[in-house]
N, C-alpha and C positions, 0 to 999 in steps of 0.2 A: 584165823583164816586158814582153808584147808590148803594143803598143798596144789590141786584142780584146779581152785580160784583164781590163784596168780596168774598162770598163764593166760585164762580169760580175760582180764583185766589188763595184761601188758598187749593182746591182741587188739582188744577193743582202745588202748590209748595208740596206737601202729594207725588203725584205718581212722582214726578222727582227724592223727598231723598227717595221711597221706591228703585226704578232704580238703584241708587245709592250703597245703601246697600247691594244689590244681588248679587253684583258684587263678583268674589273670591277673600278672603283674598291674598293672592299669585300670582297674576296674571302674567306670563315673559312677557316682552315686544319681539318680533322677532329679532331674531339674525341679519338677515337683514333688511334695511329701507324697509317701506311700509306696509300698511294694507292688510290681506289675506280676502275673500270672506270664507265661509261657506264653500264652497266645499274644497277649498283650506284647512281646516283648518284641516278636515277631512282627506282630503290625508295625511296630514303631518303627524297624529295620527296614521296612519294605516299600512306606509312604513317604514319599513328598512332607516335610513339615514347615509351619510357619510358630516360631517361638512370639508369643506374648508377654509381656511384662504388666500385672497388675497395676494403677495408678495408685494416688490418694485417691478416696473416698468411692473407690471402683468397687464391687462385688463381682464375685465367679457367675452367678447366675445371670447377671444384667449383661456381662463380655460376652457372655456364651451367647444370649438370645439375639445381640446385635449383629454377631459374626457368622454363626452358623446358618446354614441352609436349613429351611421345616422339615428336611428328610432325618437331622438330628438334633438333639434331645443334649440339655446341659448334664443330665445325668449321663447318658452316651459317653462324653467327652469327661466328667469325673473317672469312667472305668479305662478311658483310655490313656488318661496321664495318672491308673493307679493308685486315685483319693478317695477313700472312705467318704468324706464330709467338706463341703462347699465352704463351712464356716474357718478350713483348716485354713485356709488361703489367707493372706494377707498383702499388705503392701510392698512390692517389690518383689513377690511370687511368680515366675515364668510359666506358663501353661502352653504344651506342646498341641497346635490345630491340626492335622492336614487337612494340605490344601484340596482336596476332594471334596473336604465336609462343606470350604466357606462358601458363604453365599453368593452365586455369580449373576451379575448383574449387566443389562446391556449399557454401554459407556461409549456416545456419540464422541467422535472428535467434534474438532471446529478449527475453520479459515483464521489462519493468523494475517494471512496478507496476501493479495491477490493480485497482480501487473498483466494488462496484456486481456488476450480473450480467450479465457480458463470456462470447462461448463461444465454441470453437475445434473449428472440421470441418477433420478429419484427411484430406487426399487421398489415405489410403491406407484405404479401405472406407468414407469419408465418414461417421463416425461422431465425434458432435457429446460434448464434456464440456466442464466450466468450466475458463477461460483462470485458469492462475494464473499466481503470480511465478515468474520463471525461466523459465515453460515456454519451449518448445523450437519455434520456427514455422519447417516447411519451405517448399519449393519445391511450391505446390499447395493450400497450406491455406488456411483462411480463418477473421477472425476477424468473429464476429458481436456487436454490443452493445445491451444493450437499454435499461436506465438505467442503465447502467454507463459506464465507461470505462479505459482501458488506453493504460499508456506501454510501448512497441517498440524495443529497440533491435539496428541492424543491426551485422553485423561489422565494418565500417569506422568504426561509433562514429555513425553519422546517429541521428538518430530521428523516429520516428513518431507522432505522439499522437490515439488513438484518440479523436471525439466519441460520447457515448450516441445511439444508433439510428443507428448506421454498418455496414458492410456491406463488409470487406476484403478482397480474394484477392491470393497474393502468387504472382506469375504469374513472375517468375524474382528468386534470391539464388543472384547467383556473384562469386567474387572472384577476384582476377587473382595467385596464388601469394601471395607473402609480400609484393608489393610496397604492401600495404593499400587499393586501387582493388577496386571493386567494379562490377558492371552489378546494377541492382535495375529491378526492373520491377513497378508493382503496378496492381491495379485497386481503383477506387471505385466499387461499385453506388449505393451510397447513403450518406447521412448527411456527416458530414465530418470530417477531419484538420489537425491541424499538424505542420510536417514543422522537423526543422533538418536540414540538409543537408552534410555533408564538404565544400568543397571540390575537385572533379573536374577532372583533366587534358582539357582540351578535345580533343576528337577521341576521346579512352578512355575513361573510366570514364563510365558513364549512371546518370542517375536520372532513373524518366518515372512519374509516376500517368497512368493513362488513366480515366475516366468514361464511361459511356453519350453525352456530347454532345463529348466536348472531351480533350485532353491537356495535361497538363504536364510537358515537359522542363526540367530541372532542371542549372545546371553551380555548385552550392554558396551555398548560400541559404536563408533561414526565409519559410515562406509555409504557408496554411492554404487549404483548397480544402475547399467543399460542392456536393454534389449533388443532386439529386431530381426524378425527372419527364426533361423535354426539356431542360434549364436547369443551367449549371454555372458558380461564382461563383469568383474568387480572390481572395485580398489578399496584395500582397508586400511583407513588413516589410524583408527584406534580400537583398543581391543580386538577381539577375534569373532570370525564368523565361520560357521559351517556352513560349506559348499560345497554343490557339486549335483547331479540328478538322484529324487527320493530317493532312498536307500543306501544311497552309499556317498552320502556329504563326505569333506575332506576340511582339513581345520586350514584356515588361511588366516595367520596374526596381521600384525598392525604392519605396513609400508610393503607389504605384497599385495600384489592383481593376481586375480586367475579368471581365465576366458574356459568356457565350455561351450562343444557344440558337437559332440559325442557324449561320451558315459564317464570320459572323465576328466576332470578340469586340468590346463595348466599352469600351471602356480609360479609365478619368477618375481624378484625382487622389484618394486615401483624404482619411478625416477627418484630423485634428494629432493626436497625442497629448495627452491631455489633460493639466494639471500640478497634481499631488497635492501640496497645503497642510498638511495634517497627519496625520501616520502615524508616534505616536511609538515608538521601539524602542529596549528592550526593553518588550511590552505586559506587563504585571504585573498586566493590569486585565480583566478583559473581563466583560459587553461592551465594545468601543474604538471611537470612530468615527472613520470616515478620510474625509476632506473635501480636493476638487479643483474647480479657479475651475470660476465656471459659464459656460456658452457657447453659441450656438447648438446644437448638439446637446442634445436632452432626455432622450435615452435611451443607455445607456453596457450593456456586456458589460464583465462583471468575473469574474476565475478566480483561483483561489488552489490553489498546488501547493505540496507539498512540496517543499523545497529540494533534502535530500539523495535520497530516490525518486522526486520525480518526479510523486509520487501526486496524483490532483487532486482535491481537497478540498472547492472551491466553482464554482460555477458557474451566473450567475443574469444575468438583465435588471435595470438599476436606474435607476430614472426620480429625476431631482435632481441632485443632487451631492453625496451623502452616503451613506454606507453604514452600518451598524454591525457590527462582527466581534466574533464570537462562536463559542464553542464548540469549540476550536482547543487539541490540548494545546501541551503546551511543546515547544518546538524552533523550527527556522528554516524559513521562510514565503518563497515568491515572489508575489507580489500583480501581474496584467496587467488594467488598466483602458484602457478603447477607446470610444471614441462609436462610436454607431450612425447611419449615413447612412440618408436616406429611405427606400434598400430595405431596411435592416436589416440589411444588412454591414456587418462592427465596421474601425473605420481602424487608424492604427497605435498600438500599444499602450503605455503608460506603465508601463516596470518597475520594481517597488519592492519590495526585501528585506528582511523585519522577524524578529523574534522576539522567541515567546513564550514568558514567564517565569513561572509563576502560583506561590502559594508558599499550602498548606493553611494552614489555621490551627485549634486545636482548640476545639470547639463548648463549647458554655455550656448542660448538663444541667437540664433542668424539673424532667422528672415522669418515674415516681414516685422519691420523695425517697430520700435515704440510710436504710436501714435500714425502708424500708416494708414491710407486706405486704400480700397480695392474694390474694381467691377467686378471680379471673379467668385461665384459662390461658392467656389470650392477649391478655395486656394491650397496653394502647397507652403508648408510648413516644413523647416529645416532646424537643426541642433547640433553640436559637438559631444560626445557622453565623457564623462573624465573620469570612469571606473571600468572595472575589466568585467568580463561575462557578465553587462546590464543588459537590460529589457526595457525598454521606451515608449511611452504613446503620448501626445496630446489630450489634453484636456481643454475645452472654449466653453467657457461661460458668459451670462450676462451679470453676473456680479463680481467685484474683485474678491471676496470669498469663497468664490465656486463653488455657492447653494446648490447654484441652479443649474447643472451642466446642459446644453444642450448638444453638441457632438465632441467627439472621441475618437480615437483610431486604434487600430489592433496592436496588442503588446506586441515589438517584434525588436529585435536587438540593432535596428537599420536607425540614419539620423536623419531622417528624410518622413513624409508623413501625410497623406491629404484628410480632412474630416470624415467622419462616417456618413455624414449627410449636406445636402448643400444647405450654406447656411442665407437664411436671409436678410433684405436687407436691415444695419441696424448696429451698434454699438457693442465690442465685445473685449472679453478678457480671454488671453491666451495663453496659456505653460507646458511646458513637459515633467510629465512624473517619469523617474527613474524606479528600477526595482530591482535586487539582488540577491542570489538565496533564498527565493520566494520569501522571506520578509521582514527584508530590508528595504523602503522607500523613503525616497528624495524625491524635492518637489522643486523645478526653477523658480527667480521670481517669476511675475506676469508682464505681460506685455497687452498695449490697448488696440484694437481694431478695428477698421470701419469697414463696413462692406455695404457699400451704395446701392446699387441695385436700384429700380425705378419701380413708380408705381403705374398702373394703366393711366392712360390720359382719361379724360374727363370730359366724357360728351354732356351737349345740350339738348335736355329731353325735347319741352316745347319754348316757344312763344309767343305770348299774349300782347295784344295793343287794345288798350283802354283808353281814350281820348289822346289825351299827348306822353303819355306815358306807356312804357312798354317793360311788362315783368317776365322774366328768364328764369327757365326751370334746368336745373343740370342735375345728373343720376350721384347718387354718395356712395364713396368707398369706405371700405370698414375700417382702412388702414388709418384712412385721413383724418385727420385733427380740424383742422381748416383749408380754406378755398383762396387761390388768388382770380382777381379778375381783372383783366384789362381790356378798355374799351380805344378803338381805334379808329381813325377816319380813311385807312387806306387795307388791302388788305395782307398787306408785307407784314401788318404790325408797325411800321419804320417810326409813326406819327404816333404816340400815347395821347389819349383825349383825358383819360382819368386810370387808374388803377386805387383796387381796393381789397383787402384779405379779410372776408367775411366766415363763420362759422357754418351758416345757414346754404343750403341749397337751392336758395332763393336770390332774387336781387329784383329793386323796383330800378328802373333808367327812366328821367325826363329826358326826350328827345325832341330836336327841332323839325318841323315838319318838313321835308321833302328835300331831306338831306341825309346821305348813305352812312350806315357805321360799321363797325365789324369788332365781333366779342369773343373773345377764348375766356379756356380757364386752366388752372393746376390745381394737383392736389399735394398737399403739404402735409409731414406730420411733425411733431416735438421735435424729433434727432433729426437727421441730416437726409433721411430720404423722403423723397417728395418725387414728384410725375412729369414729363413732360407734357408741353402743351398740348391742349387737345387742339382738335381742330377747328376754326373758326368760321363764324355763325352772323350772316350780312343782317344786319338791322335796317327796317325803312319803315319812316312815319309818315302818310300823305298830308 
């Protein structure tokens, strides 16, 4: 080797370990096989990405077709995670998407539960009907509530919780293919919401309410937002939200409010949660009262939702520290108790899950007694109830099995009661059903009734004298079974000459000639109601 060589050779070993050196401490290898280009590496740095993990039995090219939007191409997405060949992939391989490429798709909410009188304008001919459960809320519509309220939920599983006199439009629902990331976008005209929020991949998926003053962007969190006028209020129970008018949000974490009604919000710490003393469950009882320490705040917002819908049940201002609950069937209960700071935004809320249990019990029968009866056809019915928060009504039948109801009276929690209709005359069976936590019912025994009531009396159509006989025609009633008749020689009645209870409408009389008589009649049926007498009818045979 010449002398010249060396140093070429000691120079070119200098710049290969400088090369070496430069390199970052830290370097990631690519989630998938293959070397990126420059350009490539750049994109990668600059988009949004959502990382995939290949299945069993998955292919690159069948993920790609199902994911992607028709603007790209599975080979596309090969040059962009740096792969020669589709076949290089395997099971448990991660393939880098952004979120640009996937396919965005329109993703309707739908009513979880509806209370009150909630309406829903349709953006397709804006024509308004009532929001019910399930329905179906596009991109465009809105919901309107008056003392109502309504719980939302989106396709990603968030939700939305309507307050009474709110004002909603849902100004975009799309969802990012199959990978469960969503862009939602809604406005608040007025009134106010509670929101739970997914979870979202920072940089993808969005969730933003905007208001007439203010915005809330949202990356996975529970917070409630009101509006009205120039002025827009927040409180963030969990996670954080940006706030504040476009362009210049401001970050507000968990157990701070910020009110805006300029350019820029102000942000102070929420009230504590308050801590609830006594709330026992299962309540077996109600009324129940539930009792939490007392504390600077005087005034508390308390809500009571159904557990499994959702439904919101209560909703009220309560000055103290005591409430009484009431009126709640059986099932499972979420209870959110919150002070109220001097503007009258509620802090952060104290949750507590109960259930109620209530169990009828059967009433203890007055009036009227076993076996009474009564001119009245619309007697009044009385009971004692021997369980707490029942619901009461009669039931009268004509059978001791109560096949066959014929009145009733309004469920109401009173021990007092007339029928729904008069009843007539005739033979009856009587009870009270009990009922508790919509359903729970008890049934007393029965008790028997008569209710007399009369039938019309019984005129004498014509009649007839045939030699010395003389036949009596009288009109039939539909009720009657059979006829009394009695024949008399005065016309008090005081003197009976014959009496007879015939079936027939008819009767033949032999009479003496030239001697005066005098006939009535009644109508009778099987039970106990029958007619008073009709009027009497002078007989004479020459």
């Amino acid at each position: 080797m010449s002398d010249r060589a060396v140093p070429f050779i000691l120079k070119t070993l200098l710049i290969l370990t400088l090369s070496v050196l430069t390199l970052p401490a830290h370097a990631e290898l690519p989630v998938a096989r293959g070397s990126a280009t420059d350009k490539d590496a750049s994109t990668i740095e600059s988009e949004p990405e959502w990382l995939y993990t290949l299945k069993p039995g998955e292919s690159f090219v069948k993920v790609a077709n199902q994911l992607l939007s028709k603007r790209y191409s599975p080979r596309q997405l090969l040059r962009y995670n740096a792969i020669d060949r589709s076949q290089a992939l395997t099971e448990g391989d991660r393939i880098r998407i952004p979120l640009a490429w996937l396919k965005q798709e329109p993703s309707p909410a739908r009513t979880t539960s509806v209370s009150g009188n909630v309406q829903l304008i349709s953006s397709n001919g804006r024509r308004k009907r009532p929001l019910t459960n399930n329905a179906v809320i596009r991109v465009g519509d809105e919901v309107i509530s008056a003392a109502g309220a309504a719980l939302i939920t989106l396709a990603d599983g968030s939700e939305v919780r309507l307050s009474p006199n709110s004002r909603l439009i849902f100004n975009r629902l799309t969802q990012f293919g199959k990978t469960g990331m969503a862009d939602t976008r809604l406005r608040l005209n007025r009134g106010g919401v509670r929101t739970r929020v997914k979870p979202v991949i920072e940089g993808g998926t969005r969730f933003e309410i905007e208001t007439p003053s203010a915005v809330a962007a949202v990356r996975g969190t529970a917070f409630s937002l009101q509006t009205g006028g120039t002025a827009t209020h927040l409180q963030v129970t969990e996670g954080t939200v940006e706030f504040g008018v476009p362009g210049k949000l401001h970050r507000v974490p968990s157990g701070y409010s910020a009110s805006i009604s300029g350019n820029k919000p102000n942000i102070r710490r929420m009230p504590a949660a308050p801590v609830i003393t006594q709330l026992p469950t299962p309540l077996t009882q109600l009324p129940a009262e539930v009792t939490w320490e007392a504390g600077p705040p005087t005034h508390y917002r308390l809500d009571i939702f159904e557990a499994e819908s959702g439904r919101w049940v209560e909703n009220r201002k309560v000055a103290g520290n005591h409430f009484n609950v009431s009126r709640l069937d059986n099932g499972r209960y979420e209870m959110q108790l919150a002070a109220l700071d001097p503007q009258g935004a509620a802090g952060m809320p104290a949750v507590r899950l109960f259930e109620v249990d209530l169990q009828a019990y059967a009433a203890n029968l007055l009036s009227p007694g076993e076996g009474d009866s009564t001119n009245d056809d619309m007697p009044e019915f009385r009971w004692s109830l021997n369980g707490s928060n029942e619901l009461a009504r009669i039931e009268i039948a004509e059978d001791k099995a109560f096949n066959n109801l014929v009145a009733t009276s309004e469920w109401a929690p009173e021990t007092a009661a007339l029928p729904s209709r008069p009843l007539k005359a005739g033979e009856y069976y009587w009870r009270v059903v009990t009922e508790a936590g919509g359903n729970s019912v008890a049934a007393s025994p029965s008790r028997k009734l008569t209710v007399n009531g009369t039938l019309p009396p019984v005129r004498i159509i014509s009649v007839n004298y045939i030699d010395s006989q003389v036949r009596v025609f009288w009109e039939s009633l539909a009720e009657a079974s059979k006829y009394r008749v009695q024949l008399a020689d005065s016309a008090d009645f005081n003197s009976i000459i014959k009496e007879a209870t015939l079936k027939e409408t008819t009767a033949a009389l032999r009479l003496v000639p030239g001697r005066r008589y005098f006939i009535r009649l009644k109508a009778l049926t099987d039970g106990p109601l029958q007619s008073q007498w009709g009027p009497g009818r002078e007989l004479y045979l020459e």
